[in-house]
C-alpha positions as a LaTeX table, in Angstrom:
\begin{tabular}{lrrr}
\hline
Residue & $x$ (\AA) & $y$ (\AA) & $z$ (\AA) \\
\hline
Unk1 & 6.00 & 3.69 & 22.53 \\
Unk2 & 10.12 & 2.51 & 21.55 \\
Unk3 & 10.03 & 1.15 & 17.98 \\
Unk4 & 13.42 & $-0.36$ & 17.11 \\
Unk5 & 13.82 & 0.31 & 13.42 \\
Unk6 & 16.40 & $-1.39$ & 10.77 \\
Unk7 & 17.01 & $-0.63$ & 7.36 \\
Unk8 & 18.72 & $-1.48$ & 3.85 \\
Unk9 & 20.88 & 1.13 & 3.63 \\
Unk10 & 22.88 & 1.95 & 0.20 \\
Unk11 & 25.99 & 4.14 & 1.35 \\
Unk12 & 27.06 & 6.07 & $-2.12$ \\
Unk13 & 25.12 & 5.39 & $-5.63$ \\
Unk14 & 27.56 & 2.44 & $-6.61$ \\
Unk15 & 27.64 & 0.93 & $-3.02$ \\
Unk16 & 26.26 & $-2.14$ & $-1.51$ \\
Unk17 & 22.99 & $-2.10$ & $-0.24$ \\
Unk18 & 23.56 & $-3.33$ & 3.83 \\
Unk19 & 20.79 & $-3.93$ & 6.35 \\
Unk20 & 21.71 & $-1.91$ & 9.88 \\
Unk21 & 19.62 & 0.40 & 12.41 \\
Unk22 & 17.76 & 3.01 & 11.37 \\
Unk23 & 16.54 & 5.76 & 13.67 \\
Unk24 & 12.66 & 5.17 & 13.99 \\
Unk25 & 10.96 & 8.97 & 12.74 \\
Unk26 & 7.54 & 9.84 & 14.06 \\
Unk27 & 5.10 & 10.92 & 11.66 \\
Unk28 & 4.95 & 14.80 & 10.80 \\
Unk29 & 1.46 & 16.38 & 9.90 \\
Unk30 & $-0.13$ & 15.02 & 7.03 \\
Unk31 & 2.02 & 11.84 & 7.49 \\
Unk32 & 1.74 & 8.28 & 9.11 \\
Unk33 & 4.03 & 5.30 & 9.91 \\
Unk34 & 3.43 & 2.02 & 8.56 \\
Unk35 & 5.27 & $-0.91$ & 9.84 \\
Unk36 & 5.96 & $-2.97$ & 6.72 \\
Unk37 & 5.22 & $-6.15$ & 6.37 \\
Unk38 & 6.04 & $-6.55$ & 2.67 \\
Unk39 & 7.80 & $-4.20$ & 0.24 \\
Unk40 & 8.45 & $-4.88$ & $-3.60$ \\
Unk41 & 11.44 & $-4.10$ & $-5.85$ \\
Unk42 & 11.13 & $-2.28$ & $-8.70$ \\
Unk43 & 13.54 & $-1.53$ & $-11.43$ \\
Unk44 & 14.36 & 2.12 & $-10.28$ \\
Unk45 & 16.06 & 0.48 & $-7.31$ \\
Unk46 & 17.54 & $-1.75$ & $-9.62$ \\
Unk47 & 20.08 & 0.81 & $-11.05$ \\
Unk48 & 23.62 & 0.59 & $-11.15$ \\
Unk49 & 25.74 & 3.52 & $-9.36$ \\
Unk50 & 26.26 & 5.64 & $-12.90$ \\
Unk51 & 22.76 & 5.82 & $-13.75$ \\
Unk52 & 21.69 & 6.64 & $-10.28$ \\
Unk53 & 23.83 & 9.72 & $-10.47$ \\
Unk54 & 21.61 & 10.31 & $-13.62$ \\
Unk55 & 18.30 & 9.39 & $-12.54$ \\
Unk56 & 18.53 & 10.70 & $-8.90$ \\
Unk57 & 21.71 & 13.42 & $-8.89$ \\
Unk58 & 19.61 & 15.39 & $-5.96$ \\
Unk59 & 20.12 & 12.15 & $-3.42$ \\
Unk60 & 21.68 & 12.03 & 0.05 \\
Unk61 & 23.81 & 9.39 & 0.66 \\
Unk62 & 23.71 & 6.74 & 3.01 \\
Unk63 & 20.12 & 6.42 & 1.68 \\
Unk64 & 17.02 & 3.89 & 2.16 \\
Unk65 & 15.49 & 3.46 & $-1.58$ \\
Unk66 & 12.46 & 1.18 & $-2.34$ \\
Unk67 & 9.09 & 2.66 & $-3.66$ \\
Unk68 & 6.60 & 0.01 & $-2.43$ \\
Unk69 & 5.20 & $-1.12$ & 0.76 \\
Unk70 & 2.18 & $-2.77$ & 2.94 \\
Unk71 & 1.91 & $-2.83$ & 6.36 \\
Unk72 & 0.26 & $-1.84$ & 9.49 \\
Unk73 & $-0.26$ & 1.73 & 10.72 \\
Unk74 & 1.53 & 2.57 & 14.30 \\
Unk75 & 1.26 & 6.13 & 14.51 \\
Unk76 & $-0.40$ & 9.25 & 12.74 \\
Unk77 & 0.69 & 12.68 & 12.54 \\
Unk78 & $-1.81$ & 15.79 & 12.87 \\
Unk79 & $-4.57$ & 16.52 & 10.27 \\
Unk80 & $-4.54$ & 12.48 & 9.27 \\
Unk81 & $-7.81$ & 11.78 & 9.28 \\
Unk82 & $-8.15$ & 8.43 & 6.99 \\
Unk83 & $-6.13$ & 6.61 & 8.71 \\
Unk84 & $-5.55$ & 5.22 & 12.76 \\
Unk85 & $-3.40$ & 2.76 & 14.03 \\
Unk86 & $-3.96$ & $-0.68$ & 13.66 \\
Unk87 & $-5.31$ & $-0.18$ & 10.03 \\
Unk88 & $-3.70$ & $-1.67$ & 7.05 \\
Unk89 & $-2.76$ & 0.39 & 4.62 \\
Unk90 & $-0.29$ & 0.32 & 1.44 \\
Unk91 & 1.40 & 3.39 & $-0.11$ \\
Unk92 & 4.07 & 5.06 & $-2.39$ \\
Unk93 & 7.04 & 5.96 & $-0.40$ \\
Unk94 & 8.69 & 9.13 & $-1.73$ \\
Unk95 & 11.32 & 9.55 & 0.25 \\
Unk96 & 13.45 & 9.00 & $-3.31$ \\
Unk97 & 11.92 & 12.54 & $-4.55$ \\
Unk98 & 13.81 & 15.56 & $-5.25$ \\
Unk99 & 10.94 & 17.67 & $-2.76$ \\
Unk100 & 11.65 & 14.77 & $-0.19$ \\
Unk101 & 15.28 & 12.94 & $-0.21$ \\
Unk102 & 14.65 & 11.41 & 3.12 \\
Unk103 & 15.46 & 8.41 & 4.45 \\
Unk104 & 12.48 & 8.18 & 6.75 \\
Unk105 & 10.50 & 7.66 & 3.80 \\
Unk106 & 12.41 & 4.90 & 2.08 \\
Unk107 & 10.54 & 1.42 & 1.54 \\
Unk108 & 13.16 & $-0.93$ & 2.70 \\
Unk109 & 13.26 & $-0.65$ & 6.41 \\
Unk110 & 10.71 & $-1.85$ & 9.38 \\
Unk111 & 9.06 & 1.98 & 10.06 \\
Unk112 & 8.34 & 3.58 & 6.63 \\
Unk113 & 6.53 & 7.23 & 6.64 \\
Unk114 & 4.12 & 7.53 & 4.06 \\
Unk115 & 2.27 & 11.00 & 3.22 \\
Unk116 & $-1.51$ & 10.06 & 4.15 \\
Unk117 & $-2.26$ & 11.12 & 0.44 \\
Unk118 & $-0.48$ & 8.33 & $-1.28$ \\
Unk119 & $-1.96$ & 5.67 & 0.89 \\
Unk120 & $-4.68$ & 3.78 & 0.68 \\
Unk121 & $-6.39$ & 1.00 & 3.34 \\
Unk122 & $-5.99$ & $-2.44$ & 1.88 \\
Unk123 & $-9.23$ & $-4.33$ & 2.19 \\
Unk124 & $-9.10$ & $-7.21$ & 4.82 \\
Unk125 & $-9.23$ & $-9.73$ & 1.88 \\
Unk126 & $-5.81$ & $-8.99$ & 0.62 \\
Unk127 & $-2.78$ & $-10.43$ & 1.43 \\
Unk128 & $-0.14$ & $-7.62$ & 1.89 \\
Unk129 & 2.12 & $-9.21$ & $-0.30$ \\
Unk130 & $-0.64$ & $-8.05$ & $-2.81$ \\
Unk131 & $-1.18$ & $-4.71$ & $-1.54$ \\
Unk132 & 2.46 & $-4.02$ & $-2.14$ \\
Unk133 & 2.39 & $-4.58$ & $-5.70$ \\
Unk134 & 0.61 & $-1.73$ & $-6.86$ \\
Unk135 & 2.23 & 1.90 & $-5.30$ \\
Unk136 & 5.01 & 2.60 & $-8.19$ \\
Unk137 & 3.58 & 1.07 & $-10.85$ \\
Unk138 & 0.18 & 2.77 & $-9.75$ \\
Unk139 & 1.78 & 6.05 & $-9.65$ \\
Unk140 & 3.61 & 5.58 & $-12.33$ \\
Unk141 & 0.29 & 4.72 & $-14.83$ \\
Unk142 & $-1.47$ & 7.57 & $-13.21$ \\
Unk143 & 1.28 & 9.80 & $-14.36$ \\
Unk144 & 1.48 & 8.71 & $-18.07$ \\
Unk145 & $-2.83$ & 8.90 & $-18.28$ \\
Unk146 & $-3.66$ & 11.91 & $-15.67$ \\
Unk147 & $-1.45$ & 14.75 & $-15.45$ \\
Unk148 & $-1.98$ & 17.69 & $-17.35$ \\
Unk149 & 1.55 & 17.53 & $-19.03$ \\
Unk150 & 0.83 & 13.65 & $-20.26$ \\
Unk151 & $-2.31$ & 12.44 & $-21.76$ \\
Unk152 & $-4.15$ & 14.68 & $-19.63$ \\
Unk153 & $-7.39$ & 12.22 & $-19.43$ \\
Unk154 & $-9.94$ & 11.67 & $-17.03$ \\
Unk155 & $-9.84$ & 10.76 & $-13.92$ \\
Unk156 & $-11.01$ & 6.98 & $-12.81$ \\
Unk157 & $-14.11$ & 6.51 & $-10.62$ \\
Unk158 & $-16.54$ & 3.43 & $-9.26$ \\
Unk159 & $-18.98$ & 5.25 & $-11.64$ \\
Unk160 & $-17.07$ & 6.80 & $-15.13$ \\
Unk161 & $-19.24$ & 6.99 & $-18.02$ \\
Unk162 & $-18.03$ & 4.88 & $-20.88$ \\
Unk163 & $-16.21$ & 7.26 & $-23.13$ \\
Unk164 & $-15.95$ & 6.82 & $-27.20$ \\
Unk165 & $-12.03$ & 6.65 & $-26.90$ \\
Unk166 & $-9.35$ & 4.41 & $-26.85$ \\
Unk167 & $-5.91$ & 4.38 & $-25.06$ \\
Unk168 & $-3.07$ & 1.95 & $-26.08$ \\
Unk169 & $-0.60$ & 0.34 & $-23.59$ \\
Unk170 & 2.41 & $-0.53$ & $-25.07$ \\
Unk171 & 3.56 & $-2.86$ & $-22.59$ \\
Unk172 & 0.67 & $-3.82$ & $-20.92$ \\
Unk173 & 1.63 & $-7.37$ & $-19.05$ \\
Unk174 & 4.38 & $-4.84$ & $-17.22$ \\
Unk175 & 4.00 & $-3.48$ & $-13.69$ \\
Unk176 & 2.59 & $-0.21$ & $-14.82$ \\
Unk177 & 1.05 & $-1.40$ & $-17.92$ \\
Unk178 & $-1.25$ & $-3.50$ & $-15.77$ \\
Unk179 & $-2.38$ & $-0.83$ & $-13.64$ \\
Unk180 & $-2.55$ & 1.42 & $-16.59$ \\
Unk181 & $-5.27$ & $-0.80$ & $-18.39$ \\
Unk182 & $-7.33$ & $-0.80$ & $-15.58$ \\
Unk183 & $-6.91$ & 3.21 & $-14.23$ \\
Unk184 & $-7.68$ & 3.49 & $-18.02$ \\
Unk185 & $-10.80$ & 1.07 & $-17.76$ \\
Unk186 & $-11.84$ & 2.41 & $-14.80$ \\
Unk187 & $-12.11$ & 5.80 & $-16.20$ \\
Unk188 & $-14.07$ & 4.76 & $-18.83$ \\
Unk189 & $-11.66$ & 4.14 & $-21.85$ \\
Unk190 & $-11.79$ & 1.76 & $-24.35$ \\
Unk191 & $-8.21$ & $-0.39$ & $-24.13$ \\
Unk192 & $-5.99$ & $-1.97$ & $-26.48$ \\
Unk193 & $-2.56$ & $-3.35$ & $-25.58$ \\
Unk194 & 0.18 & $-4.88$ & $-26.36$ \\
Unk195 & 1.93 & $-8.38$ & $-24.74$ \\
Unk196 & 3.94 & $-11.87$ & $-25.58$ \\
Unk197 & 1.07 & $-13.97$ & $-26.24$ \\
Unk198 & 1.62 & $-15.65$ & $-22.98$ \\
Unk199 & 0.09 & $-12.84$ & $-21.01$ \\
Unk200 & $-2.63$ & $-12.48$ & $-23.55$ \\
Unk201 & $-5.35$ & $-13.49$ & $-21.51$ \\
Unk202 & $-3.94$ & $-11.84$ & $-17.97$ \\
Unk203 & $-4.03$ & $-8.55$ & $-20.29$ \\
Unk204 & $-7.81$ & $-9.36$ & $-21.16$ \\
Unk205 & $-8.55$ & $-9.99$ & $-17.29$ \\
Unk206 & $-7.19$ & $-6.99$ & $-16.59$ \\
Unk207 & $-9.95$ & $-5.32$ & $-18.82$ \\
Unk208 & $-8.70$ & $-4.94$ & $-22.58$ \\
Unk209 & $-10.68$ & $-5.27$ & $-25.56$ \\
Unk210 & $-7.37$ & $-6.51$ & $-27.94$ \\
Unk211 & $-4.26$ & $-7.73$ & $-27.26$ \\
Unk212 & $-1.80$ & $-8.15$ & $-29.57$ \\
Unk213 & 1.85 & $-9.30$ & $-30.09$ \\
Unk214 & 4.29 & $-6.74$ & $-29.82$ \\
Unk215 & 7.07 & $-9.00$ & $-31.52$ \\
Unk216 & 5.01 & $-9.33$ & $-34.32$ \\
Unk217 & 6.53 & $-6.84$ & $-37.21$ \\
Unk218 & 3.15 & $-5.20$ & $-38.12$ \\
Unk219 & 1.68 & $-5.32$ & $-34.80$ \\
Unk220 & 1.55 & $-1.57$ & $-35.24$ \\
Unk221 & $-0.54$ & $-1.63$ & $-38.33$ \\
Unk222 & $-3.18$ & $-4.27$ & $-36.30$ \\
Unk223 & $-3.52$ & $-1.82$ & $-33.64$ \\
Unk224 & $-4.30$ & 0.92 & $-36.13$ \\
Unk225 & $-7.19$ & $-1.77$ & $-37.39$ \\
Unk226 & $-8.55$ & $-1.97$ & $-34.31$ \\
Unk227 & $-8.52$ & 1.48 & $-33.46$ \\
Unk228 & $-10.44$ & 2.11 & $-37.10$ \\
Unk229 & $-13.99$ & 4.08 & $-35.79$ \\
Unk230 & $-12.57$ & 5.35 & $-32.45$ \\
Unk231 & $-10.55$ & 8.09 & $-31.55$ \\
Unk232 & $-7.52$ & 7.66 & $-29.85$ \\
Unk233 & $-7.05$ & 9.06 & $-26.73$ \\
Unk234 & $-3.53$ & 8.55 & $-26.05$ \\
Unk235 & $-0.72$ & 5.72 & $-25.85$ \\
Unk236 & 0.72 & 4.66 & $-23.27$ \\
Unk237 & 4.62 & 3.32 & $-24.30$ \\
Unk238 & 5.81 & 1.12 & $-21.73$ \\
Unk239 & 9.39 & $-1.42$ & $-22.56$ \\
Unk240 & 12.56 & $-1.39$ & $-24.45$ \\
Unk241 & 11.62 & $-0.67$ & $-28.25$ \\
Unk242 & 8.19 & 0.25 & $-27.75$ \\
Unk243 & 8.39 & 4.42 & $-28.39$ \\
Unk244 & 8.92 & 4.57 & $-32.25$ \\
Unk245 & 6.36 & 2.08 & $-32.69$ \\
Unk246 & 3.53 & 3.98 & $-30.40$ \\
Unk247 & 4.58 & 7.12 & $-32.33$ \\
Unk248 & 3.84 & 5.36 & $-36.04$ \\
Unk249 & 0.44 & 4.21 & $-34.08$ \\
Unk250 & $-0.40$ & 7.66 & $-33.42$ \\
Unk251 & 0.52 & 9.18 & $-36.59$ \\
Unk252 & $-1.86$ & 7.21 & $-37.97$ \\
Unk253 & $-5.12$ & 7.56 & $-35.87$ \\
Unk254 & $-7.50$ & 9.79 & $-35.22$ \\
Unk255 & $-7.57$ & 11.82 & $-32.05$ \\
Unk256 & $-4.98$ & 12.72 & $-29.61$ \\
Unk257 & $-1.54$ & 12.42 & $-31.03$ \\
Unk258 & $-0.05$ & 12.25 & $-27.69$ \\
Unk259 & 2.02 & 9.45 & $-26.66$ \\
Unk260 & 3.71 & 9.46 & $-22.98$ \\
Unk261 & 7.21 & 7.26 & $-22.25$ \\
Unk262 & 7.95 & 5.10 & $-19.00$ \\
Unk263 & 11.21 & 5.71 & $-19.84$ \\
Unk264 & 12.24 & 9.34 & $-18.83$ \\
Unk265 & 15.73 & 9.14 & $-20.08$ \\
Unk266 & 18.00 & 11.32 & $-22.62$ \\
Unk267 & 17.02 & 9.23 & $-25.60$ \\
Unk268 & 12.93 & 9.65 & $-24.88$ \\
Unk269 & 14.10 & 13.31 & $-24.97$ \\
Unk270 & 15.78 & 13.32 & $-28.63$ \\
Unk271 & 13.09 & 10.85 & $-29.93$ \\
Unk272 & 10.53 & 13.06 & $-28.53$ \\
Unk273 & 12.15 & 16.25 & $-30.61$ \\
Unk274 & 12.29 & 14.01 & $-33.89$ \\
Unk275 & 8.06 & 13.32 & $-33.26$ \\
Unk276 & 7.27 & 16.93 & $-33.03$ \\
Unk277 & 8.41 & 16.96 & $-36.47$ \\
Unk278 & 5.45 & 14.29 & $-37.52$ \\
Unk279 & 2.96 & 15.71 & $-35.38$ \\
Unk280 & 3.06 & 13.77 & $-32.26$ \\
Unk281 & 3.78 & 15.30 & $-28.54$ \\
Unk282 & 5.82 & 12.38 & $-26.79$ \\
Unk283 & 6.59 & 13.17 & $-22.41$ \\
Unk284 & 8.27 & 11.16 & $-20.72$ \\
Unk285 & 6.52 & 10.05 & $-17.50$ \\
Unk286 & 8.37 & 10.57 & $-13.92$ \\
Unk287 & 6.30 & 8.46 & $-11.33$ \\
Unk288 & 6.37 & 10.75 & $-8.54$ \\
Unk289 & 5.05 & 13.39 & $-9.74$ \\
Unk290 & 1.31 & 12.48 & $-8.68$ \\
Unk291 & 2.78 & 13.27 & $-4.78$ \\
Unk292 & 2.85 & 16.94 & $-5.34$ \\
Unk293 & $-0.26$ & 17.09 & $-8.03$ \\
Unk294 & $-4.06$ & 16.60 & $-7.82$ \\
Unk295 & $-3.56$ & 13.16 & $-9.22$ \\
Unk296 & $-1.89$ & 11.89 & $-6.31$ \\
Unk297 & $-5.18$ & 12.58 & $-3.86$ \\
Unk298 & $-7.68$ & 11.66 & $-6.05$ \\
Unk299 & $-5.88$ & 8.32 & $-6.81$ \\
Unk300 & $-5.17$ & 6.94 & $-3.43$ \\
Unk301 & $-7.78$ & 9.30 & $-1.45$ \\
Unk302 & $-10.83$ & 8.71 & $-3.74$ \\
Unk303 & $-10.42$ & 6.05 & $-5.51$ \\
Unk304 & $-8.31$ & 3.24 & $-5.09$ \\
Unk305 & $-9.27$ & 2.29 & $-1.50$ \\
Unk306 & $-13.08$ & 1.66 & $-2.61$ \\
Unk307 & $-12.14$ & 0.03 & $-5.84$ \\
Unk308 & $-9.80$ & $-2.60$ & $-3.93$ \\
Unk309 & $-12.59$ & $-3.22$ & $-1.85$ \\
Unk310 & $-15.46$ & $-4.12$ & $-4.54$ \\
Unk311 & $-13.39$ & $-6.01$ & $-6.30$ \\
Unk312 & $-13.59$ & $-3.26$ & $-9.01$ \\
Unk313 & $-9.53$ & $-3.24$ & $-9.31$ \\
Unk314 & $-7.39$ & $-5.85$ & $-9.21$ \\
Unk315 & $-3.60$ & $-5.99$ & $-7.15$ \\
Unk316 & $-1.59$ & $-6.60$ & $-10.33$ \\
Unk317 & 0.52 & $-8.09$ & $-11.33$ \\
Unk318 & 0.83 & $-11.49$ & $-9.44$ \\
Unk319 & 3.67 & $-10.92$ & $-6.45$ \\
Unk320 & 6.31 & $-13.60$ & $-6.36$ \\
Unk321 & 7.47 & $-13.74$ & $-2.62$ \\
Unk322 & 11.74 & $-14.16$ & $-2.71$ \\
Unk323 & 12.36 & $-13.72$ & 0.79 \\
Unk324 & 11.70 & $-12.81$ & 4.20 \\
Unk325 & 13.39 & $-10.03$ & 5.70 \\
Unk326 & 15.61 & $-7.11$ & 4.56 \\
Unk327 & 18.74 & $-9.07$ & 3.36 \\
Unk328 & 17.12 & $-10.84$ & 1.01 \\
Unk329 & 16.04 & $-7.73$ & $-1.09$ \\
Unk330 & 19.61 & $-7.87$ & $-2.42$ \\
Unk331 & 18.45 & $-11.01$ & $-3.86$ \\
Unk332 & 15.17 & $-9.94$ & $-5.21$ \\
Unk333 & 16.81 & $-6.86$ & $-6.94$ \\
Unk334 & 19.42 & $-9.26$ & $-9.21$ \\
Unk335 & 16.92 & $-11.37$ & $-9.93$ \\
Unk336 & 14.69 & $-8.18$ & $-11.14$ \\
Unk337 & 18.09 & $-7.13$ & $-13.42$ \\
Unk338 & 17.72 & $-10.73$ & $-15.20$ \\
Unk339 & 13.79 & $-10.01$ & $-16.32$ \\
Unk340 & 10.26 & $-10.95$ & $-15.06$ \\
Unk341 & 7.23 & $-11.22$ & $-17.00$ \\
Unk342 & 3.81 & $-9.98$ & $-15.62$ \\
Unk343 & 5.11 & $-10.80$ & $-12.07$ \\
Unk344 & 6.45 & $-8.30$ & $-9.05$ \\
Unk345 & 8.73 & $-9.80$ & $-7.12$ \\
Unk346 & 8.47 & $-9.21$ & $-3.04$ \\
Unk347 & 9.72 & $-9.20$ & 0.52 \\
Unk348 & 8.23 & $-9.74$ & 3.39 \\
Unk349 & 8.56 & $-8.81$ & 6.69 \\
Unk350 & 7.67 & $-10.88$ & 9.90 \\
Unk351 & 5.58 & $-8.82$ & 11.94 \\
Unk352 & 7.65 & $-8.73$ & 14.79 \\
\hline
\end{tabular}
């Protein structure tokens, strides 16, 4: 079968980003192709042309960027076996890694190839506006709490045994503080986090015990209360201004003293040096590092799929729909610069 395939493609790091055919790849072993019918913009893709250089130095140029995507499956490559055509799946596309630097595997075109172990089916219940929500921000929170080199905690399951810990997300009304509340939840932790008071409640939905208001000038001192009795099992720090105030939080607690960064940038680095000093081990999280680490698999293989489908896990946060069709990602990606609160903004695609 032909499949004609267009993409968004960004020519050099400070370029314009300008829809135009792409060749249409067939899927590899281990891989699949998922025509997407809705991708979502995240702040990665946001970048302007210096920092790319900084964030992504290893990437060929003309490249296809974009993280997140839903869609329907068209082809499988050999050794898939949880996936088949026709299903509808969701996934992290990688192709922005440093192991990957494809373009085949970029979000923002028709034909996206996913690795079959960060996908996941998306129950027939969910929109796939929904489904595309979750992959970065997902793999992102799954970085921070899982991996050996972050908080190192548990793994989530439909079954995890309450634990006598607590984790705080700094941030938590964000894209990956939402999912990291509930991988946190889900593998049993006690959560506290931190939100404008308008996303309070959404926070609470999501499956905290406390929320409170990061503007607030003590707000680190009322977490510390409400960690009093309970070991803390790690902090999640997740928005501008929120690292030296989840280091004070753990200097203070008992239990882990480790504190992992959404921000993996030069400055997390020298703040990170001045916390070793106090006591504190602050990483800064990268979020594709669950593609080539156990996390990866047992997130979207094990887990996630089931926990869509009993309702057990939620596709969050809310997706704002800007447009439909590759040119208006431009769009969706300025109005991403200006700010959103506990919203993703997406594209769809027709199906066509």
């Amino acid at each position: 079968m032909q499949h004609g395939n267009e993409a968004l493609w960004l020519p050099r790091p400070g370029g314009r980003p300008r829809p135009g055919p792409a060749p249409y790849t067939a899927p590899a072993a281990g891989e699949l192709v998922v025509r997407a019918r809705a991708v979502a913009v995240n702040p990665v893709d946001a970048i302007p042309g210096i920092a790319r250089r900084v964030v992504t130095p290893w990437l060929t140029y003309p490249a296809v960027l974009g993280s997140d995507v839903a869609g329907e499956v068209v082809e499988v490559g050999d050794g898939v076996t949880r996936f088949r055509p026709g299903d509808r799946a969701l996934g992290h596309a990688i192709g922005q890694e440093r192991s990957r630097d494809r373009a085949a595997e970029g979000a923002f075109q028709r034909y996206v190839v996913l690795v079959e172990h960060m996908a996941s089916r998306v129950p027939d219940g969910l929109g796939y506006e929904h489904g595309a929500v979750l992959p970065l921000g997902l793999s992102t929170a799954a970085a921070g709490l899982f991996e050996a080199d972050q908080l190192a905690l548990a793994l989530p399951s439909l079954d995890a045994p309450d634990r006598a810990a607590s984790v705080v997300v700094w941030g938590a009304s964000t894209s990956v503080g939402s999912n990291a509340v509930q991988l946190a939840r889900c593998a049993g932790y006690d959560v506290i986090g931190t939100a404008s008071p308008r996303n309070f409640e959404y926070v609470r939905r999501l499956g905290a015990r406390e929320v409170f208001d990061y503007h607030e000038r003590d707000v680190g001192g009322r977490v510390v209360d409400a960690l009093r009795g309970r070991e803390l099992a790690g902090i999640l720090a997740i928005g501008r201004g929120s690292l030296p105030r989840a280091v004070s939080v753990a200097r203070r607690c008992e239990g882990s003293r480790r504190v992992a960064s959404a921000y993996p940038t030069p400055v997390t680095t020298a703040r990170a040096a001045l916390a070793r000093r106090r006591g504190v081990q602050v990483s800064a999280i990268w979020g594709g590092t669950p593609s080539e680490s156990p996390v990866g698999p047992a997130l979207y293989g094990a887990f996630l799929g089931e926990a869509l489908d009993a309702g057990r896990y939620l596709a969050a946060p809310h997706p704002e729909v800007v447009g439909s069709d590759l040119s208006a990602i431009p769009e969706a990606l300025s109005r991403l610069r200006r700010g959103v609160s506990a919203t993703k903004l997406v594209v769809t695609l027709p199906a066509g």
